[in-house]
C-alpha positions as CSV (number, residue, x, y, z in Angstrom):
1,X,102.0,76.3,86.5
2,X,103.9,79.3,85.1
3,X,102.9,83.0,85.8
4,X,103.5,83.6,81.5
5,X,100.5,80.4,81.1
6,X,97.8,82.2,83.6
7,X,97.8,85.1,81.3
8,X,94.9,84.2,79.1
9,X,92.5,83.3,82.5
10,X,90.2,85.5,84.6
11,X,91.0,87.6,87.0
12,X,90.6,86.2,90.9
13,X,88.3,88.6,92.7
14,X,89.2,87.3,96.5
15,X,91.5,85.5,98.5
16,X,91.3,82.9,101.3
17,X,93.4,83.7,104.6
18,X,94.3,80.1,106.1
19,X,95.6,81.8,109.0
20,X,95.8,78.9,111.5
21,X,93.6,76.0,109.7
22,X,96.1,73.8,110.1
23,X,95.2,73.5,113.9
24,X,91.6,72.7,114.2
25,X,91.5,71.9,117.2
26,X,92.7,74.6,118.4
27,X,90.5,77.1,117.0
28,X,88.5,78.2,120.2
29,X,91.4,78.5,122.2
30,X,92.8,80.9,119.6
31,X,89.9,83.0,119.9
32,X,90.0,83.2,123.3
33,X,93.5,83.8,123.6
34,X,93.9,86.7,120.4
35,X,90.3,88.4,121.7
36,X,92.2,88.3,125.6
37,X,95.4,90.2,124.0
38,X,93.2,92.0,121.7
39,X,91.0,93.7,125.0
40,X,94.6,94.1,126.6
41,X,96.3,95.6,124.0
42,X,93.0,98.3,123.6
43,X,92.4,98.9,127.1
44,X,96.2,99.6,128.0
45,X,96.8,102.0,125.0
46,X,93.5,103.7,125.5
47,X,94.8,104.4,129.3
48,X,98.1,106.0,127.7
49,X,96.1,108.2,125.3
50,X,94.5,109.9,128.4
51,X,98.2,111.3,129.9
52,X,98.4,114.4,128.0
53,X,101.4,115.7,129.5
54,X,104.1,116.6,126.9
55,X,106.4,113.4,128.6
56,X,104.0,111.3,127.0
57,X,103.6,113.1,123.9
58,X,105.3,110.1,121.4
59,X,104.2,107.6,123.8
60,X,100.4,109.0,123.4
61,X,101.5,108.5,119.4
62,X,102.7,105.4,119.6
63,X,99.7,104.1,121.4
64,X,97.3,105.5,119.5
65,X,99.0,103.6,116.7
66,X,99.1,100.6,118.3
67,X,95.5,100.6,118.6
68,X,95.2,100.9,114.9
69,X,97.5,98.4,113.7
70,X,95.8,96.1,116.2
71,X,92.4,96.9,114.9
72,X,93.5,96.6,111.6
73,X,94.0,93.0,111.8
74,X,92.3,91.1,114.7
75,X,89.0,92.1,114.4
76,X,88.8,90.5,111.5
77,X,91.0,87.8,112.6
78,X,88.7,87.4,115.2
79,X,85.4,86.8,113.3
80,X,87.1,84.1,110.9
81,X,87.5,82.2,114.4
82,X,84.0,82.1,115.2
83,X,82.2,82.1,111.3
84,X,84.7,80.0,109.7
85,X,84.8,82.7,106.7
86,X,88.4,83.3,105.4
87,X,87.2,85.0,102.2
88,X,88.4,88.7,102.1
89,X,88.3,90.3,98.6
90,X,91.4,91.2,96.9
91,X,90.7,95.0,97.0
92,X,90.3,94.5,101.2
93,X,93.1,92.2,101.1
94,X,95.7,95.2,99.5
95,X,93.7,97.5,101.7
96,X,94.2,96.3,104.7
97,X,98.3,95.7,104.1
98,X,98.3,99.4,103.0
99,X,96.9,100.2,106.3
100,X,99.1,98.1,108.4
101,X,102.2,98.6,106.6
102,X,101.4,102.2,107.0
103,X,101.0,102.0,110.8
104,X,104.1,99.6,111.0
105,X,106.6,102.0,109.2
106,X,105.2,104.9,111.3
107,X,106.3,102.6,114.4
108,X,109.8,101.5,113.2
109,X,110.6,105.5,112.9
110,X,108.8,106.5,116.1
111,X,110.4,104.1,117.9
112,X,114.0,105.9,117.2
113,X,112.6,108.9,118.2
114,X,111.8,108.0,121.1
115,X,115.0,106.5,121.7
116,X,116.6,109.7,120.7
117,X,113.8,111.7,123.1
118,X,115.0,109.5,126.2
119,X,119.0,109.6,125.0
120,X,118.5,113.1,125.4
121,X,116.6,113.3,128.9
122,X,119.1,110.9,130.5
123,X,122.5,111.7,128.5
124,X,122.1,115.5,127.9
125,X,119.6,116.6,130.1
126,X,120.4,120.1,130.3
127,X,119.9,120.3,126.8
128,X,116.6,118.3,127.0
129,X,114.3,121.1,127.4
130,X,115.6,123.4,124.8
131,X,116.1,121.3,121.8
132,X,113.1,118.8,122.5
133,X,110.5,121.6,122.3
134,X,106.8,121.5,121.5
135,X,107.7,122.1,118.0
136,X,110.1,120.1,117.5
137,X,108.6,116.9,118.8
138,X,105.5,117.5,116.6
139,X,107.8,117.9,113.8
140,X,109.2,114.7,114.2
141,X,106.2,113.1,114.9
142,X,104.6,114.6,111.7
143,X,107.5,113.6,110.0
144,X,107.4,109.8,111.0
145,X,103.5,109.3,109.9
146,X,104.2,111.8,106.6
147,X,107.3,109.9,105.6
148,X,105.7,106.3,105.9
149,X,102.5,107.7,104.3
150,X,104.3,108.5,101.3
151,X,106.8,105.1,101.3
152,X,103.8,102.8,101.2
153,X,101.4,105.2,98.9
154,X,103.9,104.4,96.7
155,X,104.1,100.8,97.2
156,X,100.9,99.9,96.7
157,X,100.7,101.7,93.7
158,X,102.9,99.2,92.9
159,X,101.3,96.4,94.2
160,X,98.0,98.1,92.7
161,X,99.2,97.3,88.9
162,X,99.4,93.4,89.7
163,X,97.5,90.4,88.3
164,X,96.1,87.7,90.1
165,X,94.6,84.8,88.5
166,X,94.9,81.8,90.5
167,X,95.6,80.1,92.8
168,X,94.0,82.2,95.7
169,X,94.7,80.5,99.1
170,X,97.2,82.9,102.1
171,X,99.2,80.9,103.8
172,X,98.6,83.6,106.7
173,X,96.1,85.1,108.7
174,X,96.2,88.4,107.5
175,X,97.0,89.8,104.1
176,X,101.0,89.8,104.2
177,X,103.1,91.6,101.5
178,X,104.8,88.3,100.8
179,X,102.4,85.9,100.6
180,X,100.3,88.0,98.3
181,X,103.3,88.9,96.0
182,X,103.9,85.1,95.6
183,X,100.0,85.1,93.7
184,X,100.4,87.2,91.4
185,X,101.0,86.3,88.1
186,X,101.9,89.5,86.8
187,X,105.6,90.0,87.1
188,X,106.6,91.2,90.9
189,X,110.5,92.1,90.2
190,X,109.7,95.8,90.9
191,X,107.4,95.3,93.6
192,X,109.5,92.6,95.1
193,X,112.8,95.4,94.8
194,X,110.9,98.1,95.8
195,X,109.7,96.3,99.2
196,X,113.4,95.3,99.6
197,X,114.8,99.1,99.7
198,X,112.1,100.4,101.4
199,X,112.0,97.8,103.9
200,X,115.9,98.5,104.4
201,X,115.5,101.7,104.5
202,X,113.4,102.0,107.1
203,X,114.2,99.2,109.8
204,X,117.8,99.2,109.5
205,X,118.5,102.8,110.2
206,X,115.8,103.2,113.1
207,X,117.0,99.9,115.0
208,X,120.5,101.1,114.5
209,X,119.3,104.5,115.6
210,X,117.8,103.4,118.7
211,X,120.8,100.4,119.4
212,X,123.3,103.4,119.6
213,X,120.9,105.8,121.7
214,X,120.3,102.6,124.7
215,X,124.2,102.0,124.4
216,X,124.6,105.4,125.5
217,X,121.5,105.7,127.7
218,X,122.9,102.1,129.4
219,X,126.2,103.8,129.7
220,X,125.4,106.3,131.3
221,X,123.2,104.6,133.8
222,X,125.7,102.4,135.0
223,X,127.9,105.6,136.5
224,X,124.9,106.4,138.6
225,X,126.4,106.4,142.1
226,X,123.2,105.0,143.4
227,X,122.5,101.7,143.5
228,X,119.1,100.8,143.7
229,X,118.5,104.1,141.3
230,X,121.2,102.3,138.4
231,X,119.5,99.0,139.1
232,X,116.1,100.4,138.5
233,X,117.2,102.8,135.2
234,X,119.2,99.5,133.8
235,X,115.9,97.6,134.4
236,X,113.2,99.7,132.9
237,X,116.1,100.4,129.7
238,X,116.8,96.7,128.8
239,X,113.1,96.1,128.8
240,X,112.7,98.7,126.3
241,X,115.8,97.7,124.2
242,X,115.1,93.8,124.5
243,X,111.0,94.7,122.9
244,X,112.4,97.2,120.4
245,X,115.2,94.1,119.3
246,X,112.4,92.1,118.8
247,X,110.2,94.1,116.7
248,X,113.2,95.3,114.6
249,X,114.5,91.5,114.4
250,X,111.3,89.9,113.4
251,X,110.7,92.5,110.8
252,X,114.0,92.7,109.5
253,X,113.4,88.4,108.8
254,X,110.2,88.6,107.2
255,X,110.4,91.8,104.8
256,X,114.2,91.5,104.3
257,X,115.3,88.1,103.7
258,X,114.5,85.9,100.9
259,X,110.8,84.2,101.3
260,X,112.2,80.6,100.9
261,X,109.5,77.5,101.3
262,X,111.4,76.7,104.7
263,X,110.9,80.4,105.7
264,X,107.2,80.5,105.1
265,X,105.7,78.9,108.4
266,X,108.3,80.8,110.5
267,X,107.5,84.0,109.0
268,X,103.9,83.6,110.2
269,X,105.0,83.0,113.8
270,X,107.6,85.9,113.2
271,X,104.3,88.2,112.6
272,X,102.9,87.6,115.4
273,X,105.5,89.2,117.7
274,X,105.4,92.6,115.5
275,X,101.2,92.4,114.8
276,X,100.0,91.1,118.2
277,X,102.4,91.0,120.8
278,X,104.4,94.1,120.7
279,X,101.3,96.3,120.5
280,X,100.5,94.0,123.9
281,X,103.5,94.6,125.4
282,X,104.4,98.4,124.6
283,X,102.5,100.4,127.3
284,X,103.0,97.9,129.8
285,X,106.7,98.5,129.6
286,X,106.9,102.3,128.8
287,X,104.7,102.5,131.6
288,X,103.8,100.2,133.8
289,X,106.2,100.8,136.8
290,X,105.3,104.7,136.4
291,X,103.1,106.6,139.2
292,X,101.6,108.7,136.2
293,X,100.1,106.1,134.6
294,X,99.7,104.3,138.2
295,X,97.6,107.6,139.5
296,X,95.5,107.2,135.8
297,X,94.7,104.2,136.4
298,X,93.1,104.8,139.8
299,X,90.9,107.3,138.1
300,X,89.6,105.8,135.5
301,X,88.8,103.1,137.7
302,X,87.2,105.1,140.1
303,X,85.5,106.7,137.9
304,X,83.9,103.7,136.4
305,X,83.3,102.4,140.0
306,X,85.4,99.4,139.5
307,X,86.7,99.9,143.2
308,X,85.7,102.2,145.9
């Protein structure tokens, strides 16, 4: 049915996330699994949080918005596992996009500066003091969650003006740009454009951002006289670069190219590295091999009486 013959019919009020229906028998496993990653991903970035010394002043960002995104998403997630309700109404459906695209965007721009922070400490690091400041690093961090604040307050304005009248079943399991767009039957050109440049706009320039800042990083590593020092610095760097490909990769496929039938199931399983496992994986790399974060650790758990 054409969008132009849905004009006269009422307006939809919800939507119904399918998320994985299509493997039944699968379904407590899922839960098991997404609520094991979702503890995970909480605890570890919660640990982070709790390092307030200025080195881990964007890592302490980026963790507290990987606890966001994460709760933005698999909580609910979560519950449809175990009630079987997959109804979420179309105001919570643009909601919760607006929420995660905003955290998402935040993360593809703190991600370069961070890259840039650590290009700096390794590449320049008589310089590193003086130009990464206090001020300067709250400036940039201000500016990441400012400047994606505004790019998707003005996308779902956008999104805000559409129709939907039918039919109302997600093909995902949670409320994806895309897959909403494709319900509508209002006309999407503009919002379809405007989620093209923005989504350009701010993965292409971060990823190539932080590509160039590793190749120098990496580059300067391997003329480290040492050997089990360049071993260890190449190590901890390609982890980094090889999560941040990912995350740039997976986005740039899902909001950037064309969302073709043969595309659709792929993008689902493309979501789930940038919604679920990079908020899993994040601290553990950034930090795990790290005697800061080790020496946290021990605390906590003392203090908790996990171990003696």
């Amino acid at each position: 049915m054409k969008k132009e013959e849905w004009g006269n019919q009422t307006s939809i009020t919800e939507f119904i996330l399918l998320g994985f229906g299509s493997l039944p028998e699968l379904q407590n496993f899922l839960f098991l699994l997404f609520l094991m990653i979702y503890v995970v991903t909480m605890a570890g970035n919660i640990l982070i949080i709790h390092l307030h010394t200025p080195m881990y002043f964007f890592l302490g960002n980026l963790s507290c918005l990987e606890i966001c995104c994460n709760s933005t998403i698999l909580p609910r997630m979560l519950a449809s596992f175990l009630t079987g309700d997959r109804a979420i109404s179309v105001t919570g459906c643009i909601v919760q996009f607006y929420l995660f695209g905003f955290l998402v965007t935040t993360e593809c721009y703190l991600l370069a500066v961070m890259s840039y922070d650590r290009y700096l400490a390794i590449c320049k690091p008589l310089h590193y003091v003086t130009r990464m400041n206090g001020r300067f690093c709250i400036q940039l961090a201000a500016g990441s969650w400012i400047s994606s604040f505004i790019v998707l307050t003005i996308l779902m304005c956008l999104v805000s003006q559409l129709t939907f009248c039918g039919p109302n079943e997600i093909d995902h399991f949670f409320c994806d740009l895309s897959p909403v767009i494709n319900l509508s039957c209002s006309d999407t050109s503009l919002v379809t454009l405007a989620t093209l440049i923005f989504s350009s706009i701010d993965t292409v320039p971060p990823f190539l951002l932080t590509l160039t800042s590793y190749v120098y990083i990496i580059s300067t590593i391997l003329r480290i006289s040492s050997t089990s020092g360049r071993q260890k610095a190449f190590s901890t760097c390609s982890s980094h670069l090889i999560v941040v490909t990912i995350f740039y990769g997976t986005l740039m496929i899902v909001y950037m190219l064309p969302n073709t039938g043969a595309l659709r199931a792929p993008n689902k399983v493309f979501s789930v590295f940038y919604t679920v496992l990079t908020p899993l994986i994040n601290p553990l790399i950034y930090s795990l091999r790290n005697k800061e974060v080790k020496e946290a650790l021990r605390k906590f758990l003392q203090k908790y009486r996990v171990f003696p």
